[in-house]
MARZAKE-127575 format. One record per residue (C-alpha): residue number from 1; x, y, z. Coordinates in steps of 0.001 Angstrom, whole numbers, always signed. Each point is the difference from the previous one (the first is absolute). Example, Ala and Ser with C-alpha at 12.3 -4.5 7.8 and 13.67 -1.06 7.14 Angstrom:
- 1|+12300|-4500|+7800
- 2|+1370|+3440|-660
! end
This chain:
- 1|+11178|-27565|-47920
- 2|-790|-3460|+1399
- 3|-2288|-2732|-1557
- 4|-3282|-1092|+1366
- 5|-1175|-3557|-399
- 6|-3321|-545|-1577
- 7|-2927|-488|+1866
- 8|-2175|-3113|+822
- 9|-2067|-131|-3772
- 10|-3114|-681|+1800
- 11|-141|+2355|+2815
- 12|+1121|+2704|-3048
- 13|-3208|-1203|-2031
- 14|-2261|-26|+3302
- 15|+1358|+3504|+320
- 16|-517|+1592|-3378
- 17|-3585|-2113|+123
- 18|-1044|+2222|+2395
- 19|+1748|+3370|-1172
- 20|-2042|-1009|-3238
- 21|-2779|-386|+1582
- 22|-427|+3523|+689
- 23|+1163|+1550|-3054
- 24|-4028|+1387|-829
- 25|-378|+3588|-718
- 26|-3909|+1412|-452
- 27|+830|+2735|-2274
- 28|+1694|-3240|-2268
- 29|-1911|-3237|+676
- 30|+1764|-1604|-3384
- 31|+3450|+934|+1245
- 32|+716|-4127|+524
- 33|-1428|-771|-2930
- 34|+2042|+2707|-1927
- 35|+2976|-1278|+1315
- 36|-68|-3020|-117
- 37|-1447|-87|-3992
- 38|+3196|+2766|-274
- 39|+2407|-3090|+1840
- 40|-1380|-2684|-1752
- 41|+808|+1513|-3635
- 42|+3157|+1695|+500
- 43|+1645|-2124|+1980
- 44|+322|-3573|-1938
- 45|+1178|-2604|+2974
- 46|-3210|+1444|+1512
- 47|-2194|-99|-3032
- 48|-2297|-2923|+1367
- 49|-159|+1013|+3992
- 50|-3167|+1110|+470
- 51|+1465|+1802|+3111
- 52|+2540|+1929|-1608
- 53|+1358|+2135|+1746
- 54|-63|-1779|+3586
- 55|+3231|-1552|-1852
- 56|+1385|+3299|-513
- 57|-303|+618|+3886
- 58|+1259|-3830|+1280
- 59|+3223|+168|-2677
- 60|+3307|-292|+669
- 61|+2464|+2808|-455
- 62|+1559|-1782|-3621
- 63|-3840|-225|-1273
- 64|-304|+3760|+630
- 65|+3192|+775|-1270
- 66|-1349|-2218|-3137
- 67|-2730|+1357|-858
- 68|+352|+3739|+794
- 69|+1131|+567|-3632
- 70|-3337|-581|-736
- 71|-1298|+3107|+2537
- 72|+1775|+2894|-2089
- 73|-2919|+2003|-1549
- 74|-2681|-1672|+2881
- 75|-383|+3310|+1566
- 76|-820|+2259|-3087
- 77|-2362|-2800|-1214
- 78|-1697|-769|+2576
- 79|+685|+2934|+2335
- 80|-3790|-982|+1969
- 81|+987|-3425|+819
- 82|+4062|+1567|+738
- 83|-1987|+2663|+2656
- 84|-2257|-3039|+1767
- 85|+3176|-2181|+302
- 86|+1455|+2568|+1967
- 87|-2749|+676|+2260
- 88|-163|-4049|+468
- 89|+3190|+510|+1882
- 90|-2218|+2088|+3113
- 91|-1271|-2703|-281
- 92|+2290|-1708|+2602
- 93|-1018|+1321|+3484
- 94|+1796|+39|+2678
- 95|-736|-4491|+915
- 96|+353|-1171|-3553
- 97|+3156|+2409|+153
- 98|+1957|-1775|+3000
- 99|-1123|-3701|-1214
- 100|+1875|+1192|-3730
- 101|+2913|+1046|+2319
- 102|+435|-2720|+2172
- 103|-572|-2348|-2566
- 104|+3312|+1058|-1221
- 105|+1955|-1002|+2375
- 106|+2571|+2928|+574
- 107|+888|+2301|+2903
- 108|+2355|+2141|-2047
- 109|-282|+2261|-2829
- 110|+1460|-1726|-3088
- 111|+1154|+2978|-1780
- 112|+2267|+1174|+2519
- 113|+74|-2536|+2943
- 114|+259|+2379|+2349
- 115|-3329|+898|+1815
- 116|-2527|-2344|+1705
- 117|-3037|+543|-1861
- 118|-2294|-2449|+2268
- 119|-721|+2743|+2453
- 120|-4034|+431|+883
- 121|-2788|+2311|+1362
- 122|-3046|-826|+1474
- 123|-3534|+1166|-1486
- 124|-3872|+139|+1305
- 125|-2544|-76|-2651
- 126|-3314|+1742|+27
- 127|-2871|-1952|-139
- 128|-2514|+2395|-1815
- 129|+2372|+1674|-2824
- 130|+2736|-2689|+222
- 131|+2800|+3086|+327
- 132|+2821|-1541|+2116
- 133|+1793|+2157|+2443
- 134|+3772|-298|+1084
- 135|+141|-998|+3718
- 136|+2338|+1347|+2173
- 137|-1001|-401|+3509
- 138|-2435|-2719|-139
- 139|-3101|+1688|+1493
- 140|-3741|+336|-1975
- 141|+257|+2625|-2509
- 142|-2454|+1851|-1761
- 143|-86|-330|-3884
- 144|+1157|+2844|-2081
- 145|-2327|-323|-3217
- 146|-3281|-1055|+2180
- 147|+757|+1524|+2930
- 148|-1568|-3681|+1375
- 149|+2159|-1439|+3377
- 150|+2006|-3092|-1696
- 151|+16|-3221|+2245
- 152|+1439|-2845|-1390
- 153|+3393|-2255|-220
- 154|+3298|+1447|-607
- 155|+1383|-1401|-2931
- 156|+3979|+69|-1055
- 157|+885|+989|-3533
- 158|+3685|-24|-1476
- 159|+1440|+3137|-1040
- 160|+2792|-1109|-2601
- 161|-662|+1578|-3350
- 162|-1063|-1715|-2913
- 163|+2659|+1411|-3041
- 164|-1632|-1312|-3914
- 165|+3278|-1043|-1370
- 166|-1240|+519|-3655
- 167|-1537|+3249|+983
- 168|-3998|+235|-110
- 169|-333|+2830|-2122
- 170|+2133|-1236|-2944
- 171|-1660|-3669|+899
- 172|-3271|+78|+1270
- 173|-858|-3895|-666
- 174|+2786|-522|+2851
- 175|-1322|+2469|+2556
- 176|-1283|-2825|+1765
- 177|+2194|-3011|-748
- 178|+1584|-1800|+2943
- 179|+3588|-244|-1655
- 180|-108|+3793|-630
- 181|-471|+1152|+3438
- 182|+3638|-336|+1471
- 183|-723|+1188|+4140
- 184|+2414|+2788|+632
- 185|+875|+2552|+2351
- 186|-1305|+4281|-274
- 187|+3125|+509|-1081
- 188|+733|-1874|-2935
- 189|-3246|+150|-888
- 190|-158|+3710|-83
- 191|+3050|+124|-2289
- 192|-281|-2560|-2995
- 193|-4244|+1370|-649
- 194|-401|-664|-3378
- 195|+3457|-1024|-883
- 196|+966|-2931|-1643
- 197|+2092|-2374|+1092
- 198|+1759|-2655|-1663
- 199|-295|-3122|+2308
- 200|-2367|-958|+2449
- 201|+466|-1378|+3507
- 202|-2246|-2804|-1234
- 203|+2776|-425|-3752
- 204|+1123|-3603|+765
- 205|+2145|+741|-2972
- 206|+2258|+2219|+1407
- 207|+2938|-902|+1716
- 208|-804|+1551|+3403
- 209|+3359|-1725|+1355
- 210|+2326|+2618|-2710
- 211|-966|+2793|+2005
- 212|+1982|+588|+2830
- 213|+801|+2439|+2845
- 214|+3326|+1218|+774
- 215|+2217|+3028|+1697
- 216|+2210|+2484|-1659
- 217|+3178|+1001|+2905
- 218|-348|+3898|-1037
- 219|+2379|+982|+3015
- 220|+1481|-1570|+3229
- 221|-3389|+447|+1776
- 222|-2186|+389|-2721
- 223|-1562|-2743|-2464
- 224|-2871|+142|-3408
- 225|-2552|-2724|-78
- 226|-110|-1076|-3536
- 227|-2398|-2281|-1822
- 228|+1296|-2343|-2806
- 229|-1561|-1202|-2977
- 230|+758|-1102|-3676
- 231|-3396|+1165|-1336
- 232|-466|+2797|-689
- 233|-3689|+98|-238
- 234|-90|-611|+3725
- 235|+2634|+2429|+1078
- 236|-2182|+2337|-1516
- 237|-2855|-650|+2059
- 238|+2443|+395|+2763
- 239|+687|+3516|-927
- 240|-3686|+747|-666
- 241|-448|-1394|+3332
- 242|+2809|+1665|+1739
- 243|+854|-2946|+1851
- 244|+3342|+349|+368
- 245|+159|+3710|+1252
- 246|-3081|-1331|+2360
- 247|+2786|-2434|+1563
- 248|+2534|+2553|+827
- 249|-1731|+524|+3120
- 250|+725|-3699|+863
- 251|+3791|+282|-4
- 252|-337|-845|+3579
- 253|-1181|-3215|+46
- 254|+3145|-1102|-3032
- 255|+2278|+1438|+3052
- 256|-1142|-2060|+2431
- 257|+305|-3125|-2332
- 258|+3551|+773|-664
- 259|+762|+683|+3735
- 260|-1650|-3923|+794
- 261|+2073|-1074|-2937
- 262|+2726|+716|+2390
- 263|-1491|-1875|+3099
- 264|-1493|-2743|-1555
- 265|+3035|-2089|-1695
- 266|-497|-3207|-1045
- 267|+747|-1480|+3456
- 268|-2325|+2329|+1761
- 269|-2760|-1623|-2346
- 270|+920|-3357|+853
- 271|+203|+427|+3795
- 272|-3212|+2024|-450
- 273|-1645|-2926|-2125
- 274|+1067|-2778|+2554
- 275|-1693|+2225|+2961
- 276|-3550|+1089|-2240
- 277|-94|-4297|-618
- 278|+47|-538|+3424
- 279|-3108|+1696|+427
- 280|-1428|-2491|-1233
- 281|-814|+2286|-2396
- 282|+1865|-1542|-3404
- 283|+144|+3152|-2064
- 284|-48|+26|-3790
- 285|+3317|+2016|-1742
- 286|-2714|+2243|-1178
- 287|-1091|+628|+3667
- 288|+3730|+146|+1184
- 289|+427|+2603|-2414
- 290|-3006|+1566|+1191
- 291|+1223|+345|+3545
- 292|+2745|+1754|-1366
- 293|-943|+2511|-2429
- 294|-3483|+573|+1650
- 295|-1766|-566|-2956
- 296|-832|-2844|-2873
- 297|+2313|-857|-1769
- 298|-1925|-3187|-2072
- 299|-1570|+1936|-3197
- 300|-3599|-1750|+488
- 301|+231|+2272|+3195
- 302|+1039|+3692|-1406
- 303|-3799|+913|+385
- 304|-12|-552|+3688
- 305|+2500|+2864|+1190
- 306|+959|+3222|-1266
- 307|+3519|-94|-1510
- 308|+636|-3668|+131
- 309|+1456|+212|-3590
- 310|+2407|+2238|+553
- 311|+1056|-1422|+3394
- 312|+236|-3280|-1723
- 313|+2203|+945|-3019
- 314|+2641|+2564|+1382
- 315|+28|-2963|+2990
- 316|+999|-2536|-2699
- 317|+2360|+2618|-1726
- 318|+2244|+416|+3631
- 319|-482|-3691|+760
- 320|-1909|+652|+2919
- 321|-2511|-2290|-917
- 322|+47|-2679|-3199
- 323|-2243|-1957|-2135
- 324|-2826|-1866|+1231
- 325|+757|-3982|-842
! end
């Protein structure tokens, strides 16, 4: 698991704004007024915002994790307002969707930092029953619900999924909260569900920088990618996870860094430095060790490349690469 840096405060608020916006239902026109009453009396640092719950949806990760205690017997209380919450999260189509994605900056699934999860697809959508349709070779199409011919501008959606770190069932006030929709790839997704987990990508209390990557020799040509941490709370979530069994299949790549360990000594990196500067080009020792490795090895980066953390740690850990002054 890597971190992810919070987002711009006001470009979260413009985007929950307008995610709140369309939280009506017909068959419960008081469902915002339920709520928010509901918000307003249960929750005391919200006890005078006449908005309530919009400050559920713009917190940060520590204010959820705060006031969660407080959520515990929500759904067999209020079970309406617990079913509505849910349904507010269709509520993000497929625009409002990539905007929320983007917004967070990332390229990588956190959980496992393995898969790119900015991949996209590219959708028509009807004019008269406002289905949209999947396109795959770019012609006219004719709508499947209307049976109308759809003309109109492609637009391009993101597909990464959207994973509710404090699941939406057991928390339905943070179905729709910014901080609890961590971007993530099918496959990590698919596994943790419902699960809990223990930290966040978005815990700024947890020591991200304990947990580290590194090889097991099992035999003369075979090696164990093993991931290191004191807590125990978080090598949990590993297991639930499966992370580390998911890296076996990257035993390759901790090969190849031990085979450049052997090429690149320390006065291969200093010829190699002098040539790069004279490029003009005046690399960084984070972009040095990039040209190297093949991947980031400055944490603020992790979420650009699949597997930059453990390229970066079992590269510090055979001295291919060091610290970052």
């Amino acid at each position: 698991m890597i971190p992810i840096e919070k987002s711009n405060p006001f470009e979260v608020e413009k985007i929950c704004l307008e995610l709140y916006k369309k939280m009506n239902f017909r068959n419960y026109p008081e469902f915002k007024n339920d709520l928010n009453s509901w918000v307003a009396s249960n929750v005391q640092e919200l006890a005078s915002e006449e908005d309530a719950f919009l400050k559920i949806m713009t917190g940060e990760y520590s204010f959820l994790e705060n006031i969660k205690e407080f959520l515990d017997n929500f759904v067999d209380e209020k079970p309406r307002l617990a079913e509505y919450l849910k349904k507010s999260y269709d509520k993000i189509d497929s625009e409002l969707r990539k905007k929320i994605i983007d917004l967070k900056n990332v390229s990588v699934c956190p959980y496992c930092n393995r898969n790119y999860i900015s991949s996209t697809y590219k959708f028509l959508q009807c004019n008269n029953c406002n289905q949209e349709l999947l396109v795959i070779d770019g012609t006219e199409k004719e709508c499947p619900g209307c049976k109308q011919e759809i003309n109109g501008q492609t637009k391009v959606v993101n597909t990464a999924q959207l994973d509710h770190f404090f699941p939406k069932d057991s928390y339905p006030l943070f179905a729709i909260s910014f901080y609890n929709l961590i971007p993530s790839c099918y496959s990590c997704n698919h596994v943790k569900l419902n699960k809990d987990l223990k930290h966040s990508p978005y815990d700024s209390s947890f020591p991200f920088d304990d947990v580290k990557f590194t090889y097991i020799p099992k035999s003369t040509d075979k090696i164990e990618i093993k991931i290191d941490s004191c807590n125990p709370d978080f090598k949990n979530g590993i297991r639930i996870l499966g992370i580390e069994e998911l890296y076996q299949s990257h035993i390759d790549v901790v090969n190849e860094l031990i085979w450049k360990k052997e090429v690149y000594t320390d006065s291969y990196r200093e010829g190699l430095s002098e040539i790069l500067n004279q490029t003009n080009l005046e690399l960084s020792e984070a972009e040095v060790n990039r040209f190297i490795t093949g991947h980031y090895t400055d944490k603020e980066n992790y979420g650009k490349r699949p597997l930059s953390k453990m390229v970066t740690d079992i590269s510090k850990e055979i001295g291919l690469v060091g610290e970052e002054e």
